[in-house]
N, C-alpha and C positions, 0 to 999 in steps of 0.2 A: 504494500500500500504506500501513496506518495503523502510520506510526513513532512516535505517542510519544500520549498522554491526559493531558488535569490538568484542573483545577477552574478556573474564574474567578467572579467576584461585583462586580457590579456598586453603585452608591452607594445603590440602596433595599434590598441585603440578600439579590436573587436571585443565587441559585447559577447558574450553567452547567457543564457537558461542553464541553469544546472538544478535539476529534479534529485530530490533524496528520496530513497527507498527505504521504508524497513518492513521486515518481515515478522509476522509471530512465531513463536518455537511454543509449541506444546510440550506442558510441562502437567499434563493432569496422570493423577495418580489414583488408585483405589478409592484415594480418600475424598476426591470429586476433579473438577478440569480446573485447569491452572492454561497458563501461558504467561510470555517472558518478550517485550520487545528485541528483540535480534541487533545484529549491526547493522549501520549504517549505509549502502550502497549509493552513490556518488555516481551519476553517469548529466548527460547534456542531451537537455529536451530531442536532440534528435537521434539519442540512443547512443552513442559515444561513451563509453567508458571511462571516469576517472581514478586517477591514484590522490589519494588527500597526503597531503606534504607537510603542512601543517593545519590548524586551526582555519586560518584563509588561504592557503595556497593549495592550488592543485594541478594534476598534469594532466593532461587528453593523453591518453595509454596509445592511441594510434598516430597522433604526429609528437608526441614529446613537448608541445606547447602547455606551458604554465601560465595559468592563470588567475588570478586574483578574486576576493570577495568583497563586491562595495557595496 
C-alpha cells in the first residue's frame, strides 16, 4: 500500500515523484491476527526503483542519478 508521496530533484534541476510502499507482515498467532508494518520501498511514480542513501538522498538503481528530498 502507498504510505507516504514527496518530490525529489536531482543536480541538473529535474523534478521526480517518489511513491513509498509499505507492506503488512502477518504476525497473527493462535492467540488471534496480528500484523506489523514492513519496510519501507522507495521507487518513482513511474516505477523506477530506488536505493535510500540517506534520510533525503536517494539513487535511481537504473541510471545511478541521486536525488534529493525538498
Amino acid at each position: 500500500m502507498v504510505t507516504d508521496q514527496f518530490k525529489a530533484k536531482d543536480d541538473a534541476g529535474n523534478v521526480y515523484q517518489v511513491v513509498v510502499h509499505r507492506n503488512s507482515i502477518n504476525t497473527s498467532t493462535l492467540n488471534g491476527p496480528g500484523s506489523l508494518a514492513g519496510l519501507p520501498d522507495f521507487r518513482l511514480s513511474d516505477g523506477r526503483s530506488l536505493n535510500r542513501l540517506s534520510q533525503d538522498v536517494f539513487q535511481i538503481v537504473q541510471t545511478g542519478t541521486k536525488i534529493t528530498r525538498v
